[in-house]
N, CA, C and O atoms as a GROMACS GRO file, in nm:
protein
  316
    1UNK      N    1   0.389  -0.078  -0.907
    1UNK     CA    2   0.313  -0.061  -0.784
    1UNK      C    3   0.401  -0.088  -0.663
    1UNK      O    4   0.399  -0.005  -0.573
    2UNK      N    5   0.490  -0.214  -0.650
    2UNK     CA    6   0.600  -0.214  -0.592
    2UNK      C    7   0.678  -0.138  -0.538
    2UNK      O    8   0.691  -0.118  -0.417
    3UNK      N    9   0.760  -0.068  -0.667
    3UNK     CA   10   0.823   0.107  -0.605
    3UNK      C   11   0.745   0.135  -0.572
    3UNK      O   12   0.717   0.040  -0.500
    4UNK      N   13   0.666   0.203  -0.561
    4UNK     CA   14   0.532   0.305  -0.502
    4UNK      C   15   0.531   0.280  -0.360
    4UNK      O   16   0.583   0.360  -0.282
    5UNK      N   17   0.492   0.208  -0.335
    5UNK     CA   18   0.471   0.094  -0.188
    5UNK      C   19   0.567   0.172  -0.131
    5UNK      O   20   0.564   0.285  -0.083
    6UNK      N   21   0.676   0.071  -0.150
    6UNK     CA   22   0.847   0.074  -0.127
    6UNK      C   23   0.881   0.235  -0.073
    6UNK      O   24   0.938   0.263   0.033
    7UNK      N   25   0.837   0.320  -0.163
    7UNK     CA   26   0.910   0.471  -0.215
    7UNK      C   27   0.770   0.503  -0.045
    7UNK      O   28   0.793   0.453   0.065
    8UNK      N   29   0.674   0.568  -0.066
    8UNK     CA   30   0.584   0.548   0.010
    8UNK      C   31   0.601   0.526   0.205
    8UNK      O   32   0.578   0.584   0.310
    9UNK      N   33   0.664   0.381   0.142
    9UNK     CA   34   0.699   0.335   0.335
    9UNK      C   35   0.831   0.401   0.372
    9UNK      O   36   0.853   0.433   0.489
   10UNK      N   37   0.932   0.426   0.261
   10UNK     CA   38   1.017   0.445   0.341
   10UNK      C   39   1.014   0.637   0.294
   10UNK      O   40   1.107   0.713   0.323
   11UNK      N   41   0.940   0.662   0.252
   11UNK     CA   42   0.875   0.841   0.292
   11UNK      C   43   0.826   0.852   0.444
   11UNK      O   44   0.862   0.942   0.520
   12UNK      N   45   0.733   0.742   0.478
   12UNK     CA   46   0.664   0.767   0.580
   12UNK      C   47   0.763   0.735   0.698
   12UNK      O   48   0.744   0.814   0.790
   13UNK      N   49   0.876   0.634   0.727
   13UNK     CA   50   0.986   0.600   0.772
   13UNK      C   51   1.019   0.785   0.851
   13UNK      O   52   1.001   0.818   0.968
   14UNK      N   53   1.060   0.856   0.755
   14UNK     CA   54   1.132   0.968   0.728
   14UNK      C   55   1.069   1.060   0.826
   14UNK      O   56   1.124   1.150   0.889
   15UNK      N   57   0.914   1.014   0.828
   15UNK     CA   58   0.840   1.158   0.867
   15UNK      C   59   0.774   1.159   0.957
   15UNK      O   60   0.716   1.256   1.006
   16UNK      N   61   0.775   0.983   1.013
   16UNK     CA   62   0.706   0.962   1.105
   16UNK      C   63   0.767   0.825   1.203
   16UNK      O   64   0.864   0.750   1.192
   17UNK      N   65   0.677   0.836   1.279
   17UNK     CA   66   0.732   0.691   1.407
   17UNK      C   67   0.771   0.577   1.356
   17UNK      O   68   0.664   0.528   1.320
   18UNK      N   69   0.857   0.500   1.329
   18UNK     CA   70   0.847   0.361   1.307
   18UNK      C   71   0.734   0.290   1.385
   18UNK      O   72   0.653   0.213   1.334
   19UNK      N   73   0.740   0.326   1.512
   19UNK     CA   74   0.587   0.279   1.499
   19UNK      C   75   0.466   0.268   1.513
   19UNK      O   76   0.397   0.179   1.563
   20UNK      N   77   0.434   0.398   1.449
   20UNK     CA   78   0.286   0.421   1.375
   20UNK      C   79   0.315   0.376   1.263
   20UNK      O   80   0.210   0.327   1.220
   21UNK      N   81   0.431   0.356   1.154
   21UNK     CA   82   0.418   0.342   1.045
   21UNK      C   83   0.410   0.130   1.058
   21UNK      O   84   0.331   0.058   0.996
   22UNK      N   85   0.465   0.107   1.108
   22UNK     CA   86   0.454  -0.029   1.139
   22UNK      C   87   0.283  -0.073   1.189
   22UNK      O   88   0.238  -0.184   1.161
   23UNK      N   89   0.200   0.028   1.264
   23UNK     CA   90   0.055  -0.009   1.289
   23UNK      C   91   0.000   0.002   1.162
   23UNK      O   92  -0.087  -0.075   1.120
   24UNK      N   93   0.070   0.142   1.068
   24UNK     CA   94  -0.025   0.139   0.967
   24UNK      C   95  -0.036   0.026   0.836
   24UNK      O   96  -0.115   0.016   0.742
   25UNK      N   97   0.064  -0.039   0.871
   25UNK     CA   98   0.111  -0.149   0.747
   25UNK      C   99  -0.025  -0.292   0.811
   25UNK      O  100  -0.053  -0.397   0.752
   26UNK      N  101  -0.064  -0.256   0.902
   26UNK     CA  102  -0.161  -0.328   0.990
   26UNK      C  103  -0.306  -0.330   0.919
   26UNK      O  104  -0.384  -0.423   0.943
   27UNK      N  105  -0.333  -0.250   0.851
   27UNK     CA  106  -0.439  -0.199   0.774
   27UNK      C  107  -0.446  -0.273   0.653
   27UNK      O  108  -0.559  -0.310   0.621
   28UNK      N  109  -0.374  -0.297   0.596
   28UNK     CA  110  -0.340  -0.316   0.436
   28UNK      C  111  -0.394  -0.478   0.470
   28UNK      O  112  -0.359  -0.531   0.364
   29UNK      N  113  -0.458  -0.590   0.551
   29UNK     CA  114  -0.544  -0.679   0.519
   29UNK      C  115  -0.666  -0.622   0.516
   29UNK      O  116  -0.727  -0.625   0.410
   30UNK      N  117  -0.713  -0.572   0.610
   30UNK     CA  118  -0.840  -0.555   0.633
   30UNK      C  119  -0.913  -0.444   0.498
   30UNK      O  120  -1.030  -0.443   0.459
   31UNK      N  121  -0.813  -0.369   0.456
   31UNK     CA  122  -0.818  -0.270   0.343
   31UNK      C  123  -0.822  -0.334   0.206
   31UNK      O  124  -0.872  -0.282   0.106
   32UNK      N  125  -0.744  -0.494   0.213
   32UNK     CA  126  -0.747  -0.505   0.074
   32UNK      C  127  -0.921  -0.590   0.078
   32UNK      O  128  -0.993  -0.571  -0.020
   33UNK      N  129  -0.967  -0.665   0.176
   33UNK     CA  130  -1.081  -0.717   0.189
   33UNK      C  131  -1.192  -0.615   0.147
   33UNK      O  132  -1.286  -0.633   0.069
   34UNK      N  133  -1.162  -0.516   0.210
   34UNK     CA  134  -1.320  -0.405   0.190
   34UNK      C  135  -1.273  -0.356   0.019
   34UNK      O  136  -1.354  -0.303  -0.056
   35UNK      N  137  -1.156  -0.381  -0.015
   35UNK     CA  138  -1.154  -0.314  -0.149
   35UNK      C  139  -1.207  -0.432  -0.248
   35UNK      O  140  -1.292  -0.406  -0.333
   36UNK      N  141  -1.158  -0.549  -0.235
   36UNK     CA  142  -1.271  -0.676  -0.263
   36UNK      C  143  -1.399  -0.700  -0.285
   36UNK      O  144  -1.445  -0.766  -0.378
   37UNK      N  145  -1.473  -0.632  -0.176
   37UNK     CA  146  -1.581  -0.597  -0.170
   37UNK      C  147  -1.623  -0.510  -0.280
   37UNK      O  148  -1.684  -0.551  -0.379
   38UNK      N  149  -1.585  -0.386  -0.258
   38UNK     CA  150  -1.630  -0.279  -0.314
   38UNK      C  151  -1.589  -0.263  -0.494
   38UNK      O  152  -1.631  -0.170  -0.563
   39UNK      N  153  -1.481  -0.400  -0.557
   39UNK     CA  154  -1.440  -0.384  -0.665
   39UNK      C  155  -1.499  -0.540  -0.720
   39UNK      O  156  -1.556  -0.573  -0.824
   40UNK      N  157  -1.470  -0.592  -0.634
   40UNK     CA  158  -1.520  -0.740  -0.685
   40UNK      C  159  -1.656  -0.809  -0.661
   40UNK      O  160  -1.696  -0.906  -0.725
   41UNK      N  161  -1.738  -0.730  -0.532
   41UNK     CA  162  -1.832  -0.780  -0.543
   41UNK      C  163  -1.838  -0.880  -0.416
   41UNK      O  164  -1.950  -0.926  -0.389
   42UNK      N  165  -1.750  -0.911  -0.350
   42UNK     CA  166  -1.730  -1.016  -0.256
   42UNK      C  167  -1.752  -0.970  -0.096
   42UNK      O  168  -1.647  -0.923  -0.053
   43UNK      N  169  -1.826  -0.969  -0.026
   43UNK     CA  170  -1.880  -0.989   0.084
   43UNK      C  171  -1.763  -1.043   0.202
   43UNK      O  172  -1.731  -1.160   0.223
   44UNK      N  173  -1.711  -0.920   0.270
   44UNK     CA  174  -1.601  -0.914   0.367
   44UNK      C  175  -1.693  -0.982   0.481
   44UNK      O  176  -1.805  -0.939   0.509
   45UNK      N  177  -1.602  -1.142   0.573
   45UNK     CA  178  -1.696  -1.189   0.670
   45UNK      C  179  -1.713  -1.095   0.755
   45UNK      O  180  -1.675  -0.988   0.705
   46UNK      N  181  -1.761  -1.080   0.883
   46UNK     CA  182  -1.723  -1.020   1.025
   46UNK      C  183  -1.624  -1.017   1.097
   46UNK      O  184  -1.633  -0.950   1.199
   47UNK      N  185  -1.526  -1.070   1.075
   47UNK     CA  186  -1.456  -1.085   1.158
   47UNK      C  187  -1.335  -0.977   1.061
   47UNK      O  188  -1.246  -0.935   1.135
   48UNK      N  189  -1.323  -0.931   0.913
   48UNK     CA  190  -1.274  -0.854   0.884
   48UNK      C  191  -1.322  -0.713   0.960
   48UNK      O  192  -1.233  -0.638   1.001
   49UNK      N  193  -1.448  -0.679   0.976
   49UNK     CA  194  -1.484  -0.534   1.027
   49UNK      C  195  -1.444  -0.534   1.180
   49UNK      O  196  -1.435  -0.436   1.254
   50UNK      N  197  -1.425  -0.645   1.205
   50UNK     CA  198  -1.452  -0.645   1.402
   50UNK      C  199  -1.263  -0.582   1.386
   50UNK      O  200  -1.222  -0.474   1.426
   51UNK      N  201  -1.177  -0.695   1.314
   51UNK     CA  202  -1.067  -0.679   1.306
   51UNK      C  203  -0.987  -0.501   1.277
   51UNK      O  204  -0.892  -0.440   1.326
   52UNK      N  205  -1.090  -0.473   1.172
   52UNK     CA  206  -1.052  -0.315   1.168
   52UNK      C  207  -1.076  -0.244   1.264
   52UNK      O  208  -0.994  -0.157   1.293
   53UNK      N  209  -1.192  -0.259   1.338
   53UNK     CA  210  -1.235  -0.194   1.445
   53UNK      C  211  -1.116  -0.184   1.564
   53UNK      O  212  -1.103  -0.084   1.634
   54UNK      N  213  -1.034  -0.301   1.574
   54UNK     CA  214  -0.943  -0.358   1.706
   54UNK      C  215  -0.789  -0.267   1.604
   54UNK      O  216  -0.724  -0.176   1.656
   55UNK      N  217  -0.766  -0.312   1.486
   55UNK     CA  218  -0.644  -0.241   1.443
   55UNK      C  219  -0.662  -0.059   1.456
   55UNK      O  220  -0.567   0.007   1.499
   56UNK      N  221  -0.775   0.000   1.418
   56UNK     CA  222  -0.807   0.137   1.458
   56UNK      C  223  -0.810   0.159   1.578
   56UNK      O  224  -0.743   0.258   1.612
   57UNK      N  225  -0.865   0.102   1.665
   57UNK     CA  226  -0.797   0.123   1.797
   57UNK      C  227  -0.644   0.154   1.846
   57UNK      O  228  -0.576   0.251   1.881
   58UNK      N  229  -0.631  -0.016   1.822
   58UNK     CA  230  -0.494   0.031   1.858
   58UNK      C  231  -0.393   0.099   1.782
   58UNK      O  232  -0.273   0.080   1.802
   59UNK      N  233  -0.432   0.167   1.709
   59UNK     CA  234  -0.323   0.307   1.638
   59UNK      C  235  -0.402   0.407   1.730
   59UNK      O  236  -0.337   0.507   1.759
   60UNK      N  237  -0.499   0.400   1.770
   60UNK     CA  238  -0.557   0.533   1.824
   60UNK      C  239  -0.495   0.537   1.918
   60UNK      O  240  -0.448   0.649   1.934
   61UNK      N  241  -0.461   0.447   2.018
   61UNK     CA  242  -0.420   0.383   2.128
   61UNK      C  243  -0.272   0.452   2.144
   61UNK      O  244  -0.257   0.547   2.221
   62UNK      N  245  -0.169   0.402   2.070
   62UNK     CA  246  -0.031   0.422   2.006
   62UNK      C  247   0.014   0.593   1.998
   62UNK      O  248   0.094   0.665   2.058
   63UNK      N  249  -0.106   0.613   1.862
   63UNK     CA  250  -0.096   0.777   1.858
   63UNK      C  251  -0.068   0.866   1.942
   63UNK      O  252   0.025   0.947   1.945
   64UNK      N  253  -0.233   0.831   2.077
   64UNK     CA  254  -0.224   0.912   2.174
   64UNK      C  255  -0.116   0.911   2.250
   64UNK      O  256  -0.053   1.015   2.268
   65UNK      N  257  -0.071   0.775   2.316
   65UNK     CA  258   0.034   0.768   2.375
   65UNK      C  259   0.217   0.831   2.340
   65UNK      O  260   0.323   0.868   2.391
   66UNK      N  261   0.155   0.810   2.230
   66UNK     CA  262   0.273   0.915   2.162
   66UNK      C  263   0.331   1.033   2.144
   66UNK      O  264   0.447   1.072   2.129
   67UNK      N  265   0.147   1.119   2.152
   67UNK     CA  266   0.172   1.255   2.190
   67UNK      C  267   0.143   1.275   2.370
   67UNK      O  268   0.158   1.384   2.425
   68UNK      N  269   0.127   1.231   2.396
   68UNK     CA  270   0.170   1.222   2.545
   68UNK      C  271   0.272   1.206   2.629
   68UNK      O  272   0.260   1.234   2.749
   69UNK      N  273   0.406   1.150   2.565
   69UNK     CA  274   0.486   1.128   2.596
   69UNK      C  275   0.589   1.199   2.515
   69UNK      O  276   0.706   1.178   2.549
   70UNK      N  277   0.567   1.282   2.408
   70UNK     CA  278   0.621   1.396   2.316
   70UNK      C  279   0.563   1.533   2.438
   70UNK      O  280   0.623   1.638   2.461
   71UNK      N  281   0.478   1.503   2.478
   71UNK     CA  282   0.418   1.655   2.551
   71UNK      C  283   0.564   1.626   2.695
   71UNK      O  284   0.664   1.697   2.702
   72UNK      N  285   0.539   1.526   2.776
   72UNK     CA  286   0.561   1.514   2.906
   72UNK      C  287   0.705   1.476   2.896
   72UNK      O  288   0.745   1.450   3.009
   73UNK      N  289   0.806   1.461   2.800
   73UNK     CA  290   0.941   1.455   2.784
   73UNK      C  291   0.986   1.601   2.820
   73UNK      O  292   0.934   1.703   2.776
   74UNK      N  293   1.117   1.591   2.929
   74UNK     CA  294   1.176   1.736   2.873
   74UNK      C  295   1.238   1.771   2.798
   74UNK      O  296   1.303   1.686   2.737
   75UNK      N  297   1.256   1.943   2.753
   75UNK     CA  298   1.382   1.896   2.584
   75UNK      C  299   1.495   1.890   2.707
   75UNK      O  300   1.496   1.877   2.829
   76UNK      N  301   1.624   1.913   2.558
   76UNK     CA  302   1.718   1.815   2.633
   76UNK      C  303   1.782   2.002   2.694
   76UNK      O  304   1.736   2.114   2.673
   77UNK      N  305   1.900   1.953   2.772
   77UNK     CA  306   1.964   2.040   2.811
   77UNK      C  307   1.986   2.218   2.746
   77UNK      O  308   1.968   2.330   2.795
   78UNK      N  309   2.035   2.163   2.606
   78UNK     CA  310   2.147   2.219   2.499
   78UNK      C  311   2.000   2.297   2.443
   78UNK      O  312   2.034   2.409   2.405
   79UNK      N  313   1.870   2.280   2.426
   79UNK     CA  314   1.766   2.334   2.375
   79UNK      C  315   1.731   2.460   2.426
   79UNK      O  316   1.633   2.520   2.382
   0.00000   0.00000   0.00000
């Protein structure tokens, strides 16, 4: 499961922002809690959902700003 991970992050490394891929590693508490839930039976407090709510944001946050500043860059000279 390790490799996987590993193989995985540094795919996403390759293909995408360091950091969006750094927000998305942001997920993996709040993700393993609701999977807790949903496998074990265990009742995620509030403050896990409020928390996802604030980490989805701010990737939404990130994203946009990202393609906003991919739009409003000029290419370079040589393009």
């Amino acid at each position: 499961a390790q490799l996987l991970g590993h193989s995985v992050f540094n795919h996403l490394l390759a293909v995408m922002s360091p950091a969006v891929v750094s927000l998305l590693l942001l997920l993996e508490v709040p993700a393993a809690a609701l999977l807790a839930g949903l496998f074990l039976g265990q009742t995620p407090p509030i403050g896990v959902y409020v928390g996802l709510v604030l980490i989805l944001v701010g990737l939404a946050v990130v994203l946009t700003r990202t393609e906003a500043v991919k739009q409003a860059t000029p290419p370079y000279p040589g393009d």
